[in-house]
N, C-alpha and C positions, 0 to 999 in steps of 0.2 A: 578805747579798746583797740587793740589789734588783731588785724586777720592777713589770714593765707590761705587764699582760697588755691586748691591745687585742680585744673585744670587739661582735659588731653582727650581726644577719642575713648569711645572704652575697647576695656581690656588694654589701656597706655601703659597700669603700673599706677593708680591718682593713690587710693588707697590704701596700697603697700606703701608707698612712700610718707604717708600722711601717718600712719601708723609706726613707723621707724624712726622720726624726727620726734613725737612723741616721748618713743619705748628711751631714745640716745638722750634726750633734752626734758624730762617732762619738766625740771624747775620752769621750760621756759613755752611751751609750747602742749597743747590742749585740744587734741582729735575730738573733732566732737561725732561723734555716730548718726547717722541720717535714719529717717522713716521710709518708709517704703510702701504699699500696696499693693506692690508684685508679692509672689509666692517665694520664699524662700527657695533657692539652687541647693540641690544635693550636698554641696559642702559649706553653706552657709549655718550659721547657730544665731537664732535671737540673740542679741543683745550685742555679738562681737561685730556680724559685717551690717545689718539695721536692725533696727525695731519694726516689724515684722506687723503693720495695720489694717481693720478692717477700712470699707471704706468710709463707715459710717462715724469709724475712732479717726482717721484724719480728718473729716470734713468737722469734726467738733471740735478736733485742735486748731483748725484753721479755721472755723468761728472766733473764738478766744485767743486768738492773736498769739497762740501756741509756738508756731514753723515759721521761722526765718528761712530765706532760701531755699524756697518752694516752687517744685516744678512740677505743673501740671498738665501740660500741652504737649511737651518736646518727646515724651515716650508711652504712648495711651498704649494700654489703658493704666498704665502704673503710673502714680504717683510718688514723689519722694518732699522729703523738708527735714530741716535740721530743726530739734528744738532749742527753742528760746530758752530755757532754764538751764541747759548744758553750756552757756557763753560764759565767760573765764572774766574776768575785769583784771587780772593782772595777767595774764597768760597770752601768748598769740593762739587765736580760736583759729583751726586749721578746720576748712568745709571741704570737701569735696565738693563739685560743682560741675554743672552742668554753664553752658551760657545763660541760660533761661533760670536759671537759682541763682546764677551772678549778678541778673539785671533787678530779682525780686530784691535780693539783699540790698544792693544800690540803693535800693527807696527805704529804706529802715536805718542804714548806719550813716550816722551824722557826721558833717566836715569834720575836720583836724582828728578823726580818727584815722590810723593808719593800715591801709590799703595792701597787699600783694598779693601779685597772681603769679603763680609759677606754671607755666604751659609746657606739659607736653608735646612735643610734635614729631612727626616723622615716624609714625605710630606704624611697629607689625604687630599686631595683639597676637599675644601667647595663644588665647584662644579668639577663635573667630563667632559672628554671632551672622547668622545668617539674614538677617532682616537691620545690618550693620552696612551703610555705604561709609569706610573709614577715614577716603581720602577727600570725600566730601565735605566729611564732617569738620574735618580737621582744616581744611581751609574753611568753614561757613567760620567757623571757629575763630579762626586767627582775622579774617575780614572782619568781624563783631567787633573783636579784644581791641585791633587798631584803632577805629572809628571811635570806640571809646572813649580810649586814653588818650583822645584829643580833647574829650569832652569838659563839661565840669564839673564832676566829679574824678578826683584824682586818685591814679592809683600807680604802682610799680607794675611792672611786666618784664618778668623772666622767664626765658625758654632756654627747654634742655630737651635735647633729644632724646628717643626713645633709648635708645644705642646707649647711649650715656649714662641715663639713669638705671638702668639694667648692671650698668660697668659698676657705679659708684652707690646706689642700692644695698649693696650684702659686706660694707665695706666702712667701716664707722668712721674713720680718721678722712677717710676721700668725702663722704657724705658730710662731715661737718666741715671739713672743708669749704666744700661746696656752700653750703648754706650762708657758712662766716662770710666769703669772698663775696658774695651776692649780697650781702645784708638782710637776709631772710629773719 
């Protein structure tokens, strides 16, 4: 299988971008939607930005080996996970990701499956979240991603700035550009 986990502070744009490469490419490319245990944001809708969990429906999807790329730690009290049943076998599975869903997935997807991370960075979030250290994050971030992709488990690492993907974003021909030139 292949994946794309898309990566960056939040409020980077991981999302919108992951949901665009989708809507331009779906022959080739398969946003999978995450779980959640936060409370739905005013302009979120079940089903479109998560699936919307008690805590007692995640903790029984992740008895049953349900959530791939499950974060439990990195944002309490909310949990997130991508489910298992939504992965694509001919498609590249696009996650959004946290580090901490990066490292969980690590331990589930097998060698010679294909690997990429597209990082955002140099993040000014559209909106700000006040309990959000951004440039913290953003370097804990990129120090993780490095250390990695030394490691063995191999993976691709692409960064693009905020600036950038803001530019080439609402822009279909620069966007697959983009992705073409990168091998995304």
């Amino acid at each position: 299988m292949n994946y794309l986990f898309v990566m960056g502070a939040s409020g980077s744009g991981k999302t919108t971008i992951a949901k665009k490469l989708q809507k331009i490419k779906p022959e080739k490319y398969k946003w999978l939607t995450q779980t959640t245990t936060r409370p739905a944001r005013p302009n979120e809708k079940e089903g479109r930005e998560y699936f919307f969990l008690t805590d007692e429906q995640y903790d029984l999807m992740e008895y049953e080996g349900q959530l791939v790329a499950k974060v439990k730690y990195e944002f309490p009290p909310a949990r997130y996970g991508t489910p298992r049943k939504d992965l694509h076998i001919s498609k590249t599975n696009i996650i959004v990701a946290s580090i901490e869903g990066f490292l969980d997935a690590l331990n589930w997807i097998s060698e010679g499956n294909q690997i990429s991370v597209l990082f955002i960075k140099d993040v000014k979030p559209e909106v700000e979240r006040d309990e959000r250290n951004y440039s913290n994050e953003e370097k804990y971030n990129k120090i993780v991603l490095r250390t990695l992709s030394e490691g063995k488990q191999k993976f691709r690492l692409v960064e693009i700035t905020h600036e950038d993907l803001k530019r080439i974003r609402n822009n279909k021909s620069l966007l697959l550009e983009y992705i073409s030139e990168r091998g995304l």
